[in-house]
C-alpha positions in Angstrom: 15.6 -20.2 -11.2 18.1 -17.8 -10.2 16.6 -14.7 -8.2 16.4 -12.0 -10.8 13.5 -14.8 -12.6 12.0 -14.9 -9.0 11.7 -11.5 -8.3 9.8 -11.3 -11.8 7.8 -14.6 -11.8 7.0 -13.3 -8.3 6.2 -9.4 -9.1 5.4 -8.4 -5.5 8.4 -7.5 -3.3 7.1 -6.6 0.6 9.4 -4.4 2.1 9.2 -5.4 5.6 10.5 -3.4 8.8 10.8 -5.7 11.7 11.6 -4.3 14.8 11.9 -8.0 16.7 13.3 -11.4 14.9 10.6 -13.2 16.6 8.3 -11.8 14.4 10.3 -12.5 11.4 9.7 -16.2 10.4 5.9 -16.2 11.2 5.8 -13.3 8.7 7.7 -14.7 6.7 5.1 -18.0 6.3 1.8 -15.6 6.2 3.4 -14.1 3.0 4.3 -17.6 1.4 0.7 -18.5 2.3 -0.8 -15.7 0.7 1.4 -16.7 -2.2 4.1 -14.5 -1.8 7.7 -15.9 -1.8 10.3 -13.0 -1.5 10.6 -10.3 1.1 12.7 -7.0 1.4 13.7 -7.2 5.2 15.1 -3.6 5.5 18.0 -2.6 7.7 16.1 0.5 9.2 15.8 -1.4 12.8 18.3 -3.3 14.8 16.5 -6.4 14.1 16.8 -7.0 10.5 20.2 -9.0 10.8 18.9 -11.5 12.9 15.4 -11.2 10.8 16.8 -12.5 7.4 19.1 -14.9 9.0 15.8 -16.9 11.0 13.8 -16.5 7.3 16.6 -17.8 5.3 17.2 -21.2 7.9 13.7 -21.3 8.9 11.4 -20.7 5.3 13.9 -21.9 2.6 11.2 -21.3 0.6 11.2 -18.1 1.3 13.7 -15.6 -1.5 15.0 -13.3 1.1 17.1 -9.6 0.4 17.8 -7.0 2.3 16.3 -3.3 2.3 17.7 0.1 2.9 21.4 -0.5 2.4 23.7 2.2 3.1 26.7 0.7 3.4 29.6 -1.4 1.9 29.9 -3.5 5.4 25.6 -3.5 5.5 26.1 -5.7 2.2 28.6 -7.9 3.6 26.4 -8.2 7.2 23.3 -9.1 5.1 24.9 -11.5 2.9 26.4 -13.1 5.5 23.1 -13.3 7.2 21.9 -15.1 3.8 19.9 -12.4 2.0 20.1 -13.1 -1.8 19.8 -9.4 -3.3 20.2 -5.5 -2.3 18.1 -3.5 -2.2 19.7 0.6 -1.5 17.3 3.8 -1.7 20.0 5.8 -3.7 23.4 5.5 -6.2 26.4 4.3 -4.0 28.7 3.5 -6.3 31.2 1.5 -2.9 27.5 -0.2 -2.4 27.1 -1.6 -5.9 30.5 -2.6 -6.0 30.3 -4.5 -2.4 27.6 -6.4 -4.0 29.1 -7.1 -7.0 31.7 -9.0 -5.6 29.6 -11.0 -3.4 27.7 -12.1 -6.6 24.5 -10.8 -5.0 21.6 -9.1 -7.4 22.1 -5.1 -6.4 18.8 -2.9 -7.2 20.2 0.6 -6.3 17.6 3.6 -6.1 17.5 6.1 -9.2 15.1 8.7 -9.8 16.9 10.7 -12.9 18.5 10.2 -15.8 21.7 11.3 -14.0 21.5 8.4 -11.6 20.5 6.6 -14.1 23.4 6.8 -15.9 26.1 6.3 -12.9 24.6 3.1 -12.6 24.6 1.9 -16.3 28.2 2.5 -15.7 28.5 0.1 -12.8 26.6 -2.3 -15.1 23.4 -1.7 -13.6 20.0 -2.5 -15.7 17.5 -2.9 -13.2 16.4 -0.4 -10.8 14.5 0.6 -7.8 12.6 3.7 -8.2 11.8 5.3 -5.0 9.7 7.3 -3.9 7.7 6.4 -6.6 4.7 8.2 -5.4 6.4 11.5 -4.6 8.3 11.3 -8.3 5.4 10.9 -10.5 5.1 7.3 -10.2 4.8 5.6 -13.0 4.4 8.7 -15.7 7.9 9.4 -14.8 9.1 5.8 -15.2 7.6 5.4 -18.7 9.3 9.4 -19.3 12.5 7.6 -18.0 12.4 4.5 -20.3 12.5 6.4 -23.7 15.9 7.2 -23.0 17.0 4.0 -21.8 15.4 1.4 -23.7 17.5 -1.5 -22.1 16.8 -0.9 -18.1 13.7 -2.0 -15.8 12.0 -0.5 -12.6 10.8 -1.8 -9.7 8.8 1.2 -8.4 8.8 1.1 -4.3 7.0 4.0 -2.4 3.1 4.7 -2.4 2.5 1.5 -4.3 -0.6 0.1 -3.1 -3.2 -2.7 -4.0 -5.3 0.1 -5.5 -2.7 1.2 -8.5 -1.0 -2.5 -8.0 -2.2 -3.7 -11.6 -1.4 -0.3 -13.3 2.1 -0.4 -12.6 2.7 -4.3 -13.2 1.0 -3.7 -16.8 4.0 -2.0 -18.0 6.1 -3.9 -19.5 9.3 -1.9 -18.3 8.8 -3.2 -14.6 9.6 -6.2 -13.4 8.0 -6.5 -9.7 6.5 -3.2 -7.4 7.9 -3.1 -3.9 5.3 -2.2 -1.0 4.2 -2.7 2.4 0.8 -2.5 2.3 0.5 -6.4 2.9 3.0 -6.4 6.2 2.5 -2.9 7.5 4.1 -2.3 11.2 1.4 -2.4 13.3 -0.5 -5.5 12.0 3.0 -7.6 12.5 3.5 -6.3 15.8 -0.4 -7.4 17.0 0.4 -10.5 15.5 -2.1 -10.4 12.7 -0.7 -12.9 10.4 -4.0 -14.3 8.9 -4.9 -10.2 7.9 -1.6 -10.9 6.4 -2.2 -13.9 3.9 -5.0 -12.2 3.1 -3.9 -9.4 1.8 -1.4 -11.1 0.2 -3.9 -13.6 -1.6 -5.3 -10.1 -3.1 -2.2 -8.8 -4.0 -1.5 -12.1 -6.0 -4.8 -12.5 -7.6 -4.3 -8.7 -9.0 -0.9 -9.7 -10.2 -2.3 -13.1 -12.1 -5.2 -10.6 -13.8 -2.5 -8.7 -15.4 0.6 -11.5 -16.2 -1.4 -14.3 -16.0 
């Protein structure tokens, strides 16, 4: 199964800040728990290098990517830490490329039809759409796919458990991105179980709608 099929069989990608590695592989086994096997370890902290490289020896099972790539040399730092896909909140043409030729699954961020487009170009079909929440969420995503019949969302940004199913039942998007189930503060007081919970919820939504 290659990781584009994960990321959809899956349809729940946790974007996860981690601010120490220590916290990253028991994290990373509370999500699998729950039924969760991917995770969006984001680059916004000093810890996220060391973060995907303890997930990716220590919970094989575990499809692991990197979040909030800005950079060319970000790509190569992640990939070389063993995350399997990119994940950038805007259109960097040197970023797509990067990853590209690290045969890596890039999902840049696009929000219009003009980023849209820049990214068709660089043989892009699947998207991130972020903020999702601040532009009009999924009413702007099904706006967006009239247009562009051939590309997919994954909406990231004020996705939640409450409009979880609403976004998964359109067909046009392949996973949501979201934190909800791994915010900050319940990974730094260690609240794993709280965790798999939440997770377990997220999943069951998800099965209710793509069963």
């Amino acid at each position: 199964m290659d990781t584009l099929e994960r990321v959809r069989k899956c349809g729940i990608v946790p974007v996860v800040a981690l601010d120490d590695a220590k916290d990253a592989v028991p994290l990373a086994k509370a999500l699998v728990a729950g039924g969760i096997d991917i995770a969006e370890v984001t680059f916004r902290t000093a810890a996220a290098e060391e973060s995907i490289a303890r997930i990716s020896k220590e919970v094989p099972e575990m499809l692991v990517g990197a979040g909030t790539v800005l950079t060319p040399q970000q790509v190569e730092t992640a990939v070389n830490a063993g995350a399997k896909f990119i994940v950038s909140p805007g259109m960097d043409v040197e970023v797509i490329r990067k990853a590209k030729e690290l045969q890596v699954m890039m999902l840049p961020g696009a929000v219009t039809p003009s980023e849209i487009m820049l990214g068709i170009k660089e043989g892009i079909e699947i998207f991130k759409f972020f903020p999702a929440g601040n532009y009009g969420g999924l009413k702007t995503i099904k706006a967006l796919a009239g247009p562009f019949p051939k590309i997919t969302f994954i909406p990231t940004g004020g996705v939640s458990a409450a409009n979880l199913a609403e976004y998964l039942e359109f067909k046009k998007i392949e996973a949501v991105g979201g934190s909800w189930m791994c915010a900050k503060e319940m990974v730094a007081k260690g609240n794993f179980d709280e965790i798999t919970r939440i997770s377990k919820e997220a999943v069951e939504i998800r099965n209710k709608v793509r069963p």
